[in-house]
C-alpha positions as CSV (number, residue, x, y, z in Angstrom):
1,X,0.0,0.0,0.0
2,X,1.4,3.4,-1.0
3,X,1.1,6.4,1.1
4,X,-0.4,9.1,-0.6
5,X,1.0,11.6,1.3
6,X,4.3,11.4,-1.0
7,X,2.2,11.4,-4.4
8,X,3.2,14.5,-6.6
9,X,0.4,13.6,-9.3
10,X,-0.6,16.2,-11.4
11,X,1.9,19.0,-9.1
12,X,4.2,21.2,-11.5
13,X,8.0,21.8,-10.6
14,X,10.5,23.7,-12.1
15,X,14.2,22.4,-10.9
16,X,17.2,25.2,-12.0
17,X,20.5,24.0,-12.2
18,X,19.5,20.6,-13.2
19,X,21.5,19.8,-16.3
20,X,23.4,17.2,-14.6
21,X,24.3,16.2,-11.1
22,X,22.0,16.6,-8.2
23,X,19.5,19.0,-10.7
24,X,19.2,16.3,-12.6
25,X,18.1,13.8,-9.8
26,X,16.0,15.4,-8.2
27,X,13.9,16.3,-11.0
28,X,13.9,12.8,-12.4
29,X,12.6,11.8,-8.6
30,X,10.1,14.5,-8.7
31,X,8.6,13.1,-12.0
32,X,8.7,9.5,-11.0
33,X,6.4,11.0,-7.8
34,X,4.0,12.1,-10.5
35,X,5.2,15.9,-11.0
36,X,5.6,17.4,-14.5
37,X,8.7,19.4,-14.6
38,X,10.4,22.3,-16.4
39,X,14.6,22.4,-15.8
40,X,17.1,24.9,-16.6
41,X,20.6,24.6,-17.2
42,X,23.3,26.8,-18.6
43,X,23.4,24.5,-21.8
44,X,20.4,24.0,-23.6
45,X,22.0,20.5,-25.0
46,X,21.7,19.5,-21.5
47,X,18.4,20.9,-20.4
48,X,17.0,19.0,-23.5
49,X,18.5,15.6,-22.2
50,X,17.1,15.7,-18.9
51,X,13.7,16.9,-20.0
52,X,13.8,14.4,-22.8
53,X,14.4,11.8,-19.6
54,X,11.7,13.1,-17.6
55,X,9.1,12.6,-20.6
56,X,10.2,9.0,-21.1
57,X,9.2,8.5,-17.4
58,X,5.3,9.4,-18.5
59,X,5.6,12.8,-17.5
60,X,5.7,16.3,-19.8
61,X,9.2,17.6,-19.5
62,X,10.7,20.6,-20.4
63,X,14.4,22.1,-20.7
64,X,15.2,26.1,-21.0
65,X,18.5,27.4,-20.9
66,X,18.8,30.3,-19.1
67,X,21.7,32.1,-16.4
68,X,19.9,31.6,-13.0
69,X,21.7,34.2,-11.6
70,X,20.3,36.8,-14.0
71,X,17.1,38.3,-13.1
72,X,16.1,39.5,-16.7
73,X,16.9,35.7,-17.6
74,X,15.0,34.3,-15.6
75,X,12.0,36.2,-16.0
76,X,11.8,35.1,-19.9
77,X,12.0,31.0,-18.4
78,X,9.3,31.7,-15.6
79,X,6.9,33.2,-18.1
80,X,7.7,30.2,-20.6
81,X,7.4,27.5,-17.5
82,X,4.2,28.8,-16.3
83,X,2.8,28.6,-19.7
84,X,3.8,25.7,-20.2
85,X,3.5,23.6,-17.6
86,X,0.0,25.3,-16.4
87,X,1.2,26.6,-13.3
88,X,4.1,25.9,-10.8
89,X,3.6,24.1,-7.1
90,X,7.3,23.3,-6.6
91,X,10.4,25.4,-6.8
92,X,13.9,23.5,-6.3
93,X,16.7,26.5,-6.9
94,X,19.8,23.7,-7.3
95,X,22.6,25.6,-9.1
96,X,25.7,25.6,-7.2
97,X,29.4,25.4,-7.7
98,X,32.7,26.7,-5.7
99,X,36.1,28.1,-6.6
100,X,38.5,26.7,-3.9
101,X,41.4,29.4,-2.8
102,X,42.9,31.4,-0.2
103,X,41.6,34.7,0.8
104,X,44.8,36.1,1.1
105,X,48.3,34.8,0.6
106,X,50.1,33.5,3.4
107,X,54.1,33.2,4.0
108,X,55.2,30.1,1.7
109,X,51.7,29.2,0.4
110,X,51.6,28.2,-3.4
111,X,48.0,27.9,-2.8
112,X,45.9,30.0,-4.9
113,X,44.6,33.5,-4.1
114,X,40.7,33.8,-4.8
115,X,40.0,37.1,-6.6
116,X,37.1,39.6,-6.3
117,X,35.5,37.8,-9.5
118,X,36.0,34.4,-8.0
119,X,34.3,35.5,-5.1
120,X,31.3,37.5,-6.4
121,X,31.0,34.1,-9.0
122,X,30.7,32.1,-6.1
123,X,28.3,34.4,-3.8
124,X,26.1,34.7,-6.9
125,X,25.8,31.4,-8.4
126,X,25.3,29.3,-4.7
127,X,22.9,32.3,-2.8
128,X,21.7,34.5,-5.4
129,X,20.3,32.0,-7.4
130,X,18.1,31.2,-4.9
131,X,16.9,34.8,-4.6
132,X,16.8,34.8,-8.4
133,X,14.4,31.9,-8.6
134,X,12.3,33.1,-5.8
135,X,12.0,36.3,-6.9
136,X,10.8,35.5,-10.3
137,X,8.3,32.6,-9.7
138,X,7.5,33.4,-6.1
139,X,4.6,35.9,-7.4
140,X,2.8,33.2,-8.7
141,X,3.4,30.9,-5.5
142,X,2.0,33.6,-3.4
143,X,-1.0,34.6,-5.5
144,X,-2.8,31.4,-5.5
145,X,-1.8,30.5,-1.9
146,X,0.6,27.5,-1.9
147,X,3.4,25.7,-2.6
148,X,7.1,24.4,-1.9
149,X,10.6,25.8,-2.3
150,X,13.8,24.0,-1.9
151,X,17.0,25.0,-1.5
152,X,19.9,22.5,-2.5
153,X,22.6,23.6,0.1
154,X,25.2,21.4,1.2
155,X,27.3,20.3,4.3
156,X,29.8,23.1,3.9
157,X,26.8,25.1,5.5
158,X,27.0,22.9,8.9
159,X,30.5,22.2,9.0
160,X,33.2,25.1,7.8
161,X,36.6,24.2,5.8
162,X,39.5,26.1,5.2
163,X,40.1,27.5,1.4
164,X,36.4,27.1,0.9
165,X,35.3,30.5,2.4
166,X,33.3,32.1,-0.6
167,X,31.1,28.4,-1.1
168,X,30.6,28.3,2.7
169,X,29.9,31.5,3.7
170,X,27.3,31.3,0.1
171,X,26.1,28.1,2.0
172,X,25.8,29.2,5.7
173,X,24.1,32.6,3.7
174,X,21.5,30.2,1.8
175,X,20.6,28.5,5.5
176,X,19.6,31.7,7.0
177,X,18.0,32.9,3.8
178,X,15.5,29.9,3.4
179,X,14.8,30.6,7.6
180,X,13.8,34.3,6.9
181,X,12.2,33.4,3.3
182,X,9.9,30.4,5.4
183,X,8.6,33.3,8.0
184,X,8.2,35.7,5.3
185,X,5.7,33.5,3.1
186,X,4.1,31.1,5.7
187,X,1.2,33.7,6.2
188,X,0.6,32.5,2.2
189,X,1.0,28.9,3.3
190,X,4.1,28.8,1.2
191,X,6.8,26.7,2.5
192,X,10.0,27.0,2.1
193,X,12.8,24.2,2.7
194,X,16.4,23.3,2.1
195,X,18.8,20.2,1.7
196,X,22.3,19.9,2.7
197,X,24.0,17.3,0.6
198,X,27.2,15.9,1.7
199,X,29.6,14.4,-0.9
200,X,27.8,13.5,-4.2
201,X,30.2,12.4,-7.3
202,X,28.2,12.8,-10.5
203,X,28.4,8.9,-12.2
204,X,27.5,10.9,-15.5
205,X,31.1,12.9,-15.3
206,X,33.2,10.0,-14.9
207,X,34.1,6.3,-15.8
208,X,32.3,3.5,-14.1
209,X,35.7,2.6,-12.6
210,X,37.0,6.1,-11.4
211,X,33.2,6.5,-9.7
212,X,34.1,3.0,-7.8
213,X,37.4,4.2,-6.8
214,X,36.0,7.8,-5.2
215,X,33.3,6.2,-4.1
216,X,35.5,3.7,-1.7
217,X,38.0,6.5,-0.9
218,X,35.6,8.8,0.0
219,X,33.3,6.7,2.0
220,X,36.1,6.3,4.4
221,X,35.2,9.4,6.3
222,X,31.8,9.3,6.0
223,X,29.8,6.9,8.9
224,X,27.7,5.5,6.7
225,X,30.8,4.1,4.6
226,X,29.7,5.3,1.1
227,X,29.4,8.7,-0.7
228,X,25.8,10.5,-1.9
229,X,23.7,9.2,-4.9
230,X,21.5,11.2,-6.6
231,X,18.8,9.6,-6.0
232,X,19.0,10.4,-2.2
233,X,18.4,14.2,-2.2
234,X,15.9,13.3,-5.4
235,X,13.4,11.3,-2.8
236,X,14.6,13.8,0.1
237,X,13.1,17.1,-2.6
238,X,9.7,14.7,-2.6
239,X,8.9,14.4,1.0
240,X,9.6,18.0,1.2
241,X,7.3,18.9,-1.9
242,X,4.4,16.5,-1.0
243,X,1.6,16.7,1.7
244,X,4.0,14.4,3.8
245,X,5.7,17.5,4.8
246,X,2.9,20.3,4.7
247,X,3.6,21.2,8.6
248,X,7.5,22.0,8.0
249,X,9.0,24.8,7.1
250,X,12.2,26.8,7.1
251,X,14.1,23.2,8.0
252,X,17.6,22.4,6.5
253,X,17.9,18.8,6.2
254,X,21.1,16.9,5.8
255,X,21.4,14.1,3.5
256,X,25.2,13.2,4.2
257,X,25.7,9.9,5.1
258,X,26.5,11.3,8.9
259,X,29.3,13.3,7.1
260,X,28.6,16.5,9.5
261,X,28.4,14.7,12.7
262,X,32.3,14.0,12.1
């Protein structure tokens, strides 16, 4: 017997960032649930691929390639999506990526020195996306009363790490933003969640053999002995779309393997 609770049937999401990696699992998970779903990426070849996937799952799919950090970008995809799929009851804002380097060069340090651009890059495309994708489709959310954002986050929000600053400070930033964004639309019953994923190697980017060999390296500091699979935050984004979840808001769950209780 199935709970019904976790049935997306007939909901409409839109999933940014979800060309590949996490994006892309979470909106496959999301249409396996039942949801119809819209996707952007930065390259349209990909946002095709994954929308193409989603449609051979039963459900309508659709890909638009667009800069999620660009509010005059986004505004063209969210008047699209809304067309197109007939509304919008989920919003997942997953685009996310980090420049590793030193703020400022130490004594006999080769390590690289980030740069105002690296920084800004990084700021913008882990916490301003979110306020991009917000901003954009969150009238629609609002008018008729309903619906569900996540955040993808990660673990670098919960546990800091040195020549990471920009992507953990743009982390710890998204935490605090989907708290004050939860207690800003609950009086419109809108609720607004994120996910912290721990380590998550994309199988797509690599050899079956070099995914193996990260996988058993990497699961060596995590408890639960292994590293992330996309599927994991995917079902995580359902219970937190669905019904199953309609009395939390302004939560950030970690979906780690234990990695942040190390």
């Amino acid at each position: 017997m199935s709970l019904g609770d976790f049935d997306l049937t007939g909901r409409k999401a839109v999933v940014t960032g979800a060309g590949r990696g996490i994006g892309k699992g979470i909106a496959l998970v999301l249409a396996e649930a039942g949801a119809d779903v819209g996707v952007t990426s930065l390259g349209a070849e990909n946002a095709a691929r994954v929308a193409a996937a989603i449609q051979a799952l039963g459900r309508r799919g659709f890909g638009w390639a667009a800069d999620g950090t660009s509010v005059a970008a986004m505004e063209l995809v969210a008047a699209e999506a809304l067309l197109a799929l007939g509304g919008l009851d989920i919003l997942v804002n997953c685009i996310g990526d980090s420049i590793p380097g030193t703020v400022a060069q130490a004594p006999d340090s080769d390590r690289r020195v980030m740069t105002e651009v690296d920084w800004r890059q990084v700021i913008d495309i882990n916490l301003t996306q979110a306020f991009v994708g917000c901003h954009v489709f969150g009238p629609q959310l609002l008018k008729q009363g309903s619906g569900s954002v996540i955040n993808i986050s990660s673990f670098a929000a919960i546990r800091p790490g040195a020549n990471m600053t920009a992507y953990a400070a743009s982390k710890a930033g998204l935490t605090r933003y989907t708290e004050s964004l939860a207690l800003e639309w609950a009086p419109y019953l809108v609720r607004v969640n994120a996910i912290a994923p721990g380590q998550f190697p994309d199988p797509d980017q690599m050899s079956a053999e070099d995914f193996a060999l990260r996988d058993e390296q990497g699961g060596a500091n995590v408890p639960l002995g292994r590293l992330g699979r996309m599927r994991d935050v995917g079902l995580a984004s359902v219970y937190l779309a669905s019904d199953a979840s309609s009395y939390v808001t302004g939560q950030t769950f970690a979906v780690d393997g234990g990695r942040t209780l190390t």
